[in-house]
C-alpha positions in Angstrom: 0.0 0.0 0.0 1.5 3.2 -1.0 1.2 6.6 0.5 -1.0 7.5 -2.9 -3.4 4.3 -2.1 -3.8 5.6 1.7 -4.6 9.3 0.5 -6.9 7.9 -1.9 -8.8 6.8 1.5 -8.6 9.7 3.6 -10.3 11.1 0.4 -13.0 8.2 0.4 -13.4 9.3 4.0 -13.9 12.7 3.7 -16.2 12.4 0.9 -18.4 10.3 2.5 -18.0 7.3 0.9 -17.4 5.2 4.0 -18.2 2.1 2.4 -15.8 2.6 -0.9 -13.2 3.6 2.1 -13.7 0.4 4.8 -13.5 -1.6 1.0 -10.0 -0.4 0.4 -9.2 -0.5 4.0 -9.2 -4.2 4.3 -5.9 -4.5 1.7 -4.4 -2.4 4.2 -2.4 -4.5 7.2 -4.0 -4.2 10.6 -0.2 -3.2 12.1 0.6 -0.6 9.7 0.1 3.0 11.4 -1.2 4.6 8.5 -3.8 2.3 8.4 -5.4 2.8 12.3 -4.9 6.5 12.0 -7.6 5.8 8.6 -9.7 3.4 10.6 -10.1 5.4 13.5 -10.8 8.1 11.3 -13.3 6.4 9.4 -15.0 5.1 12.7 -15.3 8.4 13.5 -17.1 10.3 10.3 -19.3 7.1 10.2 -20.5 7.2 13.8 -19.4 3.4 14.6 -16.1 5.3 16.9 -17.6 7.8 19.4 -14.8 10.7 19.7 -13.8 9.3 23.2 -12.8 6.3 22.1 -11.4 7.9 19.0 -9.6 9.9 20.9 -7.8 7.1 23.3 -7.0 4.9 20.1 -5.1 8.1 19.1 -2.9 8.8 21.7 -1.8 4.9 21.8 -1.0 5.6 18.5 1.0 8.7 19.3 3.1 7.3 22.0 4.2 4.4 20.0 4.6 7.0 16.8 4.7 10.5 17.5 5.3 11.6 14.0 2.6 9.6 12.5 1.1 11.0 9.5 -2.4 12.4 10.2 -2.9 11.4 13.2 -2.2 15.0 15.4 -4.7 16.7 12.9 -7.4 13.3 12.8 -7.0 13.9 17.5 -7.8 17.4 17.4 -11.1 16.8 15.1 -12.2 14.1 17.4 -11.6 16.8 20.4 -13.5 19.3 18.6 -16.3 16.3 18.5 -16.2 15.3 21.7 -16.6 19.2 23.3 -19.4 19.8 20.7 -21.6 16.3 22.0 -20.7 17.5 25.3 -22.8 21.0 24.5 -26.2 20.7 27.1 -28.9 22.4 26.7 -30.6 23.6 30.7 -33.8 21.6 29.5 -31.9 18.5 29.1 -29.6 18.2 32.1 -31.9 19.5 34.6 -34.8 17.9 36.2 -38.2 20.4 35.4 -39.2 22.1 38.6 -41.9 21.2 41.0 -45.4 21.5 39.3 -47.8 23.3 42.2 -49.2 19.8 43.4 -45.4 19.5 44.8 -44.5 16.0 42.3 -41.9 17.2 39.7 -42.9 18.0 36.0 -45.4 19.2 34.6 -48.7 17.8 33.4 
């Protein structure tokens, strides 16, 4: 797999095509780096990798290879994702007050 063949999938990726990408994905070996920085990548954009978890695969990945290609750029998206599902609205992370019976919600 050559660096052209891998770009050719971070293209796939971030045009959406996830399926065309996990296709050319599986000629790629499961130990090369390149290759988990794309997967984790792809997880991501398709939803199947929450950032989290995207995020932790990540920084394995950059203490065994700090100068990986991609992945310092591919960390910081999945940052950015993970603050922005973090984002709570008052109606959602607070309990609705007391209706005037005393029993909490309203009716």
């Amino acid at each position: 797999m050559t660096t052209s063949d891998l770009d050719q999938v971070d293209q796939l990726i971030e045009a959406g095509d996830f399926d065309g990408a996990r296709s050319a994905l599986t000629s790629v070996p499961q130990d090369l780096v390149e290759g988990k920085v794309l997967r984790a990548k792809l997880g991501l954009y398709d939803g199947t990798l929450p950032p989290g978890p995207a995020m932790q695969r990540l920084i394995q990945i950059m203490r065994q290879h700090p100068d990986a290609p991609r992945v310092k750029e591919l960390y910081q998206e999945a940052s950015n994702r993970a603050y922005q599902s973090r984002q709570s609205s008052v109606s959602h992370s607070h309990p609705p007050p007391p209706s005037e019976d005393g029993t909490e919600g309203s009716k």
